[in-house]
C-alpha positions in Angstrom: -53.7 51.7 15.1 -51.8 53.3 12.2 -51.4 57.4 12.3 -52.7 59.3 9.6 -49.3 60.8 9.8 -47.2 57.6 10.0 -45.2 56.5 7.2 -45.0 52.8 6.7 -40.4 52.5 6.6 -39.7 49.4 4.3 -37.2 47.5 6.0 -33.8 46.1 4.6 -32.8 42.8 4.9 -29.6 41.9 4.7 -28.6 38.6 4.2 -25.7 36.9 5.8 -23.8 35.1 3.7 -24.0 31.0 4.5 -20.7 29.7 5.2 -21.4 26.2 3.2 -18.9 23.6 4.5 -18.3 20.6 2.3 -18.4 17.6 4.0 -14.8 15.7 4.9 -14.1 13.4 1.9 -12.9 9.8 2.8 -10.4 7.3 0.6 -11.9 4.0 0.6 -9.0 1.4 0.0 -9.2 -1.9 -1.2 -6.0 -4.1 0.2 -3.6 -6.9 -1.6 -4.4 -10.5 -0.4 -2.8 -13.4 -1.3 -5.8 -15.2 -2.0 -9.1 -12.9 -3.7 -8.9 -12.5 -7.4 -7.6 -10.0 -9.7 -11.2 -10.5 -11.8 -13.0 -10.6 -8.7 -11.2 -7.1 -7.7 -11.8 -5.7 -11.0 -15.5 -7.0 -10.7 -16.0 -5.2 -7.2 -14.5 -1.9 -8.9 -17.1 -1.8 -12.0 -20.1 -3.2 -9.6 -19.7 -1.3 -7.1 -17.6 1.8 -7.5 -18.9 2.0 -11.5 -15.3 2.1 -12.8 -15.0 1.1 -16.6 -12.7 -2.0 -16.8 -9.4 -0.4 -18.2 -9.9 2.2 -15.1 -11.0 -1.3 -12.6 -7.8 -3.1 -14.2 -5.4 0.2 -13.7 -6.6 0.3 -9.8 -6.6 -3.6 -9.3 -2.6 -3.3 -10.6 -1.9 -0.7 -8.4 -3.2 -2.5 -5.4 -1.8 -5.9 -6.6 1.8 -4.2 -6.8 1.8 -1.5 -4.0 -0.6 -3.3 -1.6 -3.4 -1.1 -1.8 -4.8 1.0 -3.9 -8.0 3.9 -4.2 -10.8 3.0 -5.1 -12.8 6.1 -5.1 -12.9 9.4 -2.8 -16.6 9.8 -1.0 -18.5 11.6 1.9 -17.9 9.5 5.1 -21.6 8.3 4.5 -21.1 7.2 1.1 -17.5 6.0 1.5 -18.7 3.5 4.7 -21.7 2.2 2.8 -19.0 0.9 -0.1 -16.7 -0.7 2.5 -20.0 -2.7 3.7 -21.0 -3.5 0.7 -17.2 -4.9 -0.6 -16.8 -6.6 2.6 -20.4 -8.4 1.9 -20.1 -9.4 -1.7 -16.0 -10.6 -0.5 -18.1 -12.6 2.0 -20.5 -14.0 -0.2 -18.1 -15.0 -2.7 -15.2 -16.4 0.2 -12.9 -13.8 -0.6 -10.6 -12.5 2.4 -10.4 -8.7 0.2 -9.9 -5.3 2.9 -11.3 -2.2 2.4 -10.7 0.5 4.6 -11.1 4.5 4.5 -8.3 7.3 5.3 -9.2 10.7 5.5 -8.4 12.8 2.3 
């Protein structure tokens, strides 16, 4: 096979550099009823977006008075699996909160 002659070349490898998208990130958005709440909203924010309770307070105020308010910024993956799960423990508890995502 292999010449007495031959040299062995090493060969360079050059690497190209991975263009690493981030995935979109999604608003999930709980909405002002006239019926769910204020502690139950402020319970859903420390449950299941882990806010402390000033922070849960703060964000159930903001969507008490403008009508909506952020409750976290997520992957599309993550950010639908909160909606489910708000829109399951509303359920549970007769509660008519919305939650919704918009784009970031």
């Amino acid at each position: 096979m292999g010449g007495a002659g031959r040299e062995s070349q090493g060969s360079v490898v050059t690497e190209k550099k991975q263009q690493t998208r981030h995935p979109s990130m999604y608003k999930v958005l709980l909405h002002n009823d006239d019926y769910t709440t204020m502690d139950f909203v402020v319970m859903v924010l420390e449950t299941i977006f882990h806010k402390s309770g000033a922070e849960a307070t703060r964000i159930m105020l903001n969507v008490h008075e403008e009508g909506r308010g952020v409750a976290g910024v997520y992957p599309r993956d993550v950010a639908e699996t909160k909606v489910v799960l708000v829109y399951d423990l509303a359920r549970k508890n007769e509660y008519p909160l919305k939650c919704s995502l918009e784009k970031a």
